[in-house]
C-alpha positions as CSV (number, residue, x, y, z in Angstrom):
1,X,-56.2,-228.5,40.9
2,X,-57.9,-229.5,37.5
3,X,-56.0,-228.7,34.5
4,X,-58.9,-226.4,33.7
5,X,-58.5,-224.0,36.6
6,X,-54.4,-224.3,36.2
7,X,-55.4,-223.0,32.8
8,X,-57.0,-220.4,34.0
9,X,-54.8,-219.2,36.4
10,X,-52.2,-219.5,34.0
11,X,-54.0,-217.3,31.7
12,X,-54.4,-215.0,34.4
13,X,-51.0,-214.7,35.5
14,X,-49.9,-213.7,31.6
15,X,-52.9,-211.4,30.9
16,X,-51.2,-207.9,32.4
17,X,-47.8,-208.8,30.0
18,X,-49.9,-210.0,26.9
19,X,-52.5,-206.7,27.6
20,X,-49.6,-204.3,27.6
21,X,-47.5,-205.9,24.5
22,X,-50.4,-205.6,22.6
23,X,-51.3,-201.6,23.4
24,X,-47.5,-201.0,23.1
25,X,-47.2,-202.5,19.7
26,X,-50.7,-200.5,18.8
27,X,-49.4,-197.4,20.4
28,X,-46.0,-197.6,18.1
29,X,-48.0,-197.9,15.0
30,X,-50.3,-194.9,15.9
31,X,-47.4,-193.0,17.2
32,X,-44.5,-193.5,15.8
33,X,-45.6,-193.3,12.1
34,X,-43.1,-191.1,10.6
35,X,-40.2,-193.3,12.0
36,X,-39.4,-197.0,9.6
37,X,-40.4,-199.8,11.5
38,X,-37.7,-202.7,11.9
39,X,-40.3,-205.2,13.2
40,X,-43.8,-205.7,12.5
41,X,-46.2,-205.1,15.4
42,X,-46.9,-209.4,15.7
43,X,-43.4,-209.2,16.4
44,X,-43.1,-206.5,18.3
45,X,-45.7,-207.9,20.3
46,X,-44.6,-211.2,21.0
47,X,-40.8,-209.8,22.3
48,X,-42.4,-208.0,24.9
49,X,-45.5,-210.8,25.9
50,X,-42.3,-212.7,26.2
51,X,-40.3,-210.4,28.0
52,X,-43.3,-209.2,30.6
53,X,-43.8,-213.4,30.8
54,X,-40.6,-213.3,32.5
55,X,-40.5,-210.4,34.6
56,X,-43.6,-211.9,36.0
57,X,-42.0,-215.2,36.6
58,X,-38.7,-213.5,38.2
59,X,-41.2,-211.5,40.3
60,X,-42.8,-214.9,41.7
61,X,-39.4,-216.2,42.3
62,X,-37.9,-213.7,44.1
63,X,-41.0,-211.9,45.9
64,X,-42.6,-215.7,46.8
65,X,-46.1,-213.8,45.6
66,X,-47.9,-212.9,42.4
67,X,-49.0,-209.5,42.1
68,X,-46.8,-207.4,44.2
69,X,-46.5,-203.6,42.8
70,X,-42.8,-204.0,42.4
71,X,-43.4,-206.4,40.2
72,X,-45.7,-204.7,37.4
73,X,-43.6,-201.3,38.1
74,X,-40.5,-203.4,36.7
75,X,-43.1,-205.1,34.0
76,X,-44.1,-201.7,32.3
77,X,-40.6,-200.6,32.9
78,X,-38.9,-203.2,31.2
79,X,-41.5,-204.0,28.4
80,X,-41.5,-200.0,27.8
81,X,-37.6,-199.8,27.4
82,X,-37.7,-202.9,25.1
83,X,-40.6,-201.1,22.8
84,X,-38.5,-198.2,22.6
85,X,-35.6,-199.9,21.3
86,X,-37.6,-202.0,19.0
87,X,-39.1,-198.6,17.8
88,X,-36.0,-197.2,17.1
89,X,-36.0,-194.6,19.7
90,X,-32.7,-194.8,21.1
91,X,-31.4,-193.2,17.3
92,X,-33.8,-189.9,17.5
C-alpha cells in the first residue's frame, strides 16, 4: 500500500467522527443559545473528533471489521453524551 492510499483510507476511517463533531458543535451553537458556553465550538469539536477517533478504533479492535452498525450506534451515542455534557445539559 502507498502512503497515499493509507492516507486515504485513513481519512476515510475518521470522516463519520470528524462529520458528526463538527454538526454537533454547529448544532449546540444554533441550539443551545440561551445556555453559557464553557467551551468554544473548535473545542468542542475536537473532544468529540477525538473521542469518535476512538470509539472507531475500539470498534476495529474488538469487532476485527471497520464499519459494523454497532460500531457507529456506540459512535453517535458516545459523542452525543459527551456534547451534552460539554453543553451543559446535565445542570438544566
Amino acid at each position: 500500500m502507498s502512503a497515499l492510499d493509507f492516507l486515504i483510507h485513513l481519512s476515510s476511517f475518521v470522516a463519520p467522527a470528524v462529520f458528526l463533531a463538527l454538526v454537533l458543535a454547529a448544532g449546540a451553537r444554533l441550539v443551545g443559545r440561551q445556555r453559557a458556553h464553557v467551551l468554544p465550538w473548535y473545542h468542542m469539536a475536537s473532544v468529540n473528533a477525538l473521542l469518535g477517533i476512538l470509539v472507531l478504533a475500539l470498534g476495529v479492535v474488538l469487532l476485527g471489521q471497520d464499519g459494523r452498525m454497532g460500531t457507529y450506534g456506540v459512535l453517535v451515542l458516545a459523542m452525543g453524551s459527551c456534547q451534552w455534557l460539554m453543553s451543559g445539559g446535565w445542570r438544566s
